[in-house]
C-alpha atoms as one frame of an Amber mdcrd trajectory, in Angstrom:
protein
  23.216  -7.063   4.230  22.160  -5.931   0.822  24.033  -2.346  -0.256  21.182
   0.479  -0.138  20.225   1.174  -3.738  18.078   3.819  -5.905  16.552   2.802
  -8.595  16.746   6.273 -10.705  14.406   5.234 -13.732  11.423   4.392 -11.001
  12.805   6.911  -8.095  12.777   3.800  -5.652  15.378   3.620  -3.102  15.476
   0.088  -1.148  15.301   0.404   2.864  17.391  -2.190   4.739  18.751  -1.532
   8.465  21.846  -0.351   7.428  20.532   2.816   5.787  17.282   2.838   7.394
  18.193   6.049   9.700  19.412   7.917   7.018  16.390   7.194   4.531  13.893
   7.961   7.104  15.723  11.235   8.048  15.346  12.098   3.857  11.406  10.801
   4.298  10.939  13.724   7.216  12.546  16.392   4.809   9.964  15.289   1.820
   7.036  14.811   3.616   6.405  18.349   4.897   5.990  19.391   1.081   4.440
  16.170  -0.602   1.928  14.886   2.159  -0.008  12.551   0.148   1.390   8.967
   0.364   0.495   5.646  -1.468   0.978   2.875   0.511   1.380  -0.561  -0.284
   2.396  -4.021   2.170   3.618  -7.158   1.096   2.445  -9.867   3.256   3.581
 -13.716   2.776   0.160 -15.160   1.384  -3.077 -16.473   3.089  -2.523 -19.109
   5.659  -5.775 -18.922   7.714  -9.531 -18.309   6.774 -12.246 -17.323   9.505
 -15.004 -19.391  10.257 -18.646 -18.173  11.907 -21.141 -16.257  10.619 -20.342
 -12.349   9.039 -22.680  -9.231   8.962 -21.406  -9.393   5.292 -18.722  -9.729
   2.880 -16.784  -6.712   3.271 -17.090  -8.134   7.043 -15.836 -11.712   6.003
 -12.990  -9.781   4.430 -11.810  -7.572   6.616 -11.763 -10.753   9.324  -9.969
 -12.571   6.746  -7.430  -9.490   6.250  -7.319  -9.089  10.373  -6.309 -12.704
  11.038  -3.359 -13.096   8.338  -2.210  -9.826   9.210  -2.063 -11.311  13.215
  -0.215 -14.396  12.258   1.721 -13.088   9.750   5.054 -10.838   9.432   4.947
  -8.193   6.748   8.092  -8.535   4.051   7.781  -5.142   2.935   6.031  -1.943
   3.187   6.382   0.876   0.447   6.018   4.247   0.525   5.494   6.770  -2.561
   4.964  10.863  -1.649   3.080  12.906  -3.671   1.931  16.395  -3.803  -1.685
  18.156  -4.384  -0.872  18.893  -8.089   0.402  14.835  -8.656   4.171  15.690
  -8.683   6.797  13.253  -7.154   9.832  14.924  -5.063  13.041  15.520  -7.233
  15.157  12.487  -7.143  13.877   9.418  -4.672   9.656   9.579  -3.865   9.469
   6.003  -3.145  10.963   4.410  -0.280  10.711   0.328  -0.118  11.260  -0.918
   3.549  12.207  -4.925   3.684  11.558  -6.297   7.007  13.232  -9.463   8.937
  11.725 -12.554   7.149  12.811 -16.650   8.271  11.412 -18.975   5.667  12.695
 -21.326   8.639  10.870 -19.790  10.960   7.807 -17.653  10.107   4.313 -18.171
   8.931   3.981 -18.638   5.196   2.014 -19.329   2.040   3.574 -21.376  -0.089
   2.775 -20.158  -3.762   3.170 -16.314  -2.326   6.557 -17.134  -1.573   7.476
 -18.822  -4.462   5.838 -16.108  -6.477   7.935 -13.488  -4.373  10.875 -15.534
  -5.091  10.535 -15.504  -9.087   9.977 -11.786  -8.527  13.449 -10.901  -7.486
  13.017 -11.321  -3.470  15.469 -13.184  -2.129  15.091 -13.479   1.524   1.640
  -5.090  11.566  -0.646  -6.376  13.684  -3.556  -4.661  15.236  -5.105  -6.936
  18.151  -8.276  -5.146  18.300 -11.970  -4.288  17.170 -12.691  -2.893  13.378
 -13.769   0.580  15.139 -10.688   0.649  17.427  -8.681   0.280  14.327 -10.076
   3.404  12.521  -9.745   5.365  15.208  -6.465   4.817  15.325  -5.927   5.321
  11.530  -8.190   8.207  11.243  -5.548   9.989  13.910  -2.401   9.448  11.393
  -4.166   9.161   8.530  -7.629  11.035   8.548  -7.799  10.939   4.593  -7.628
   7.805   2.614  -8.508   6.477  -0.212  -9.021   3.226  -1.482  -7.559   3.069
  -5.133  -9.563  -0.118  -6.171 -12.430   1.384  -4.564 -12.396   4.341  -6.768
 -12.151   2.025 -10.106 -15.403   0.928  -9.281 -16.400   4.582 -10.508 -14.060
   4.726 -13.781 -16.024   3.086 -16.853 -14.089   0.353 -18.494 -11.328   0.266
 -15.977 -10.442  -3.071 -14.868 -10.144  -4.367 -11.622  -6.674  -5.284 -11.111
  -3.878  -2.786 -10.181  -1.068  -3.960 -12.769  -3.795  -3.645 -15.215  -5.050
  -0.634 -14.864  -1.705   0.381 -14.707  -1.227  -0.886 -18.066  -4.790   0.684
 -19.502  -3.489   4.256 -17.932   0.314   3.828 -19.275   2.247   3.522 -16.019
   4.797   1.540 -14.794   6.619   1.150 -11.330   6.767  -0.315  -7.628   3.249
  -1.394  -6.463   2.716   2.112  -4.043   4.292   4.240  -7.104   1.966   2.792
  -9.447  -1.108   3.504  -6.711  -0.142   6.514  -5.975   0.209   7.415 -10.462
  -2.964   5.771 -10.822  -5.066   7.867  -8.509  -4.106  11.072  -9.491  -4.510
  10.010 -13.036  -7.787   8.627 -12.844  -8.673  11.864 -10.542  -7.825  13.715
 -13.679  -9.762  11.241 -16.371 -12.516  10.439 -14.279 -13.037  12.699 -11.715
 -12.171  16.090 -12.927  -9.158  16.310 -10.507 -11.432  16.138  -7.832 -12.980
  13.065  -5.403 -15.943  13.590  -3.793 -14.723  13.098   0.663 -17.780  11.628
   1.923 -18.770   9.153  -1.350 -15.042   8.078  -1.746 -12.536   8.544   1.496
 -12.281   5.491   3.286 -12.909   7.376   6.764 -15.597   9.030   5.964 -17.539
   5.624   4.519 -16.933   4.305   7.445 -18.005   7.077   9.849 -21.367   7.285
   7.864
C-alpha cells in the first residue's frame, strides 16, 4: 500500500485505505468553513456507446455518461475546498481518493489506461432515471456549477480545462485547477458574481 503523501507545492494529499479515516476526519474539520468543493472523477475510458434514438445531444450524452459510469469502476475521485472569497484552507485543500482498480479484472479502455499509466498511475453508479438522479444531487449538492459550461460565457477562452488553465496561469490536480479556474473567471468575467438560474446546473435543469 502506497505511504499517504502531501504534495505541499499543490496542497494535494493522496487518499489510500490506510489513511483514509484520518483524511476524511481532516475533510469534516475543513468543510464547515470552506463549503464550496470542485470535484473531479477519473473513470477508465469509454467502453460502451448507446444506441436508439435521443431527445437531443445533451440527451445522447448524458446516456453515454450513464452507461460507462454503470459498467465502469471509478480510479479516483478528487476533492478541492474552497471558500466564498476563493481562498484554499491552510495547508492540504485537495484530497485525491484512489479506489480498488484490477486491470485483470475490471472494465477498461485501452488508450485511457495507457494514458493513465504514462501519467504516473500505477495501479459510482446511479441505476436510475436523469430526474431521479438530480433529485438526489440537488439534496447534497443543491448548487453546482458546471466549469466548462461557464466558458461558454468567457470570450476567447478555450474549451479545454488544461488550457484554460494555462490562458488563466494555473497549475494543479484536475479538481484544484476547476475549482482556481471558476473563481478566477468569476472575477474576469463575471464580476465575482454568476447569475443562479442562467448558470447553476440545478436550476437549468429545474427550468
Amino acid at each position: 500500500m502506497p505511504a499517504a503523501t502531501v504534495h505541499h507545492s499543490q496542497r494535494i494529499c493522496e487518499v489510500w485505505a490506510c489513511n483514509m479515516d484520518e483524511e476524511t476526519k481532516k475533510i469534516r474539520q475543513v468543510i464547515r468553513k470552506y463549503n464550496y468543493v470542485a470535484m473531479d472523477t477519473e473513470f477508465p475510458g469509454v467502453v460502451a456507446r448507446p444506441i436508439g434514438e435521443f431527445r437531443s445531444n445533451a440527451d445522447y450524452q448524458y446516456q453515454l455518461l450513464q452507461c460507462n459510469v454503470d459498467l465502469l469502476k471509478i480510479i479516483q475521485l478528487g476533492l478541492t475546498f474552497i471558500n466564498e472569497q476563493g481562498e484554499y484552507p491552510p495547508g492540504t485543500s485537495t484530497w485525491q481518493f484512489n479506489f480498488k482498480f484490477n486491470l485483470t479484472e475490471d472494465m477498461y479502455a485501452q488508450d485511457s489506461i495507457e494514458l493513465l499509466t504514462t501519467s504516473g498511475v500505477k495501479w459510482l453508479s446511479f441505476h436510475s432515471k436523469e430526474l431521479d438522479f438530480f433529485e438526489i444531487l440537488r439534496l447534497f449538492l443543491p448548487v453546482i456549477y458546471d466549469v466548462k459550461y461557464l466558458m461558454k460565457s468567457c470570450k476567447n477562452l478555450k474549451v479545454g480545462l488544461q488550457e484554460v488553465a494555462e490562458q488563466l496561469e494555473l497549475a494543479g490536480s484536475n479538481s484544484l485547477l476547476t475549482g482556481m479556474a471558476f473563481f478566477k473567471m468569476r472575477g474576469m468575467f463575471f464580476e465575482d458574481h454568476t447569475d443562479d438560474a442562467k448558470y447553476c446546473v440545478i436550476s437549468n435543469k429545474q427550468s
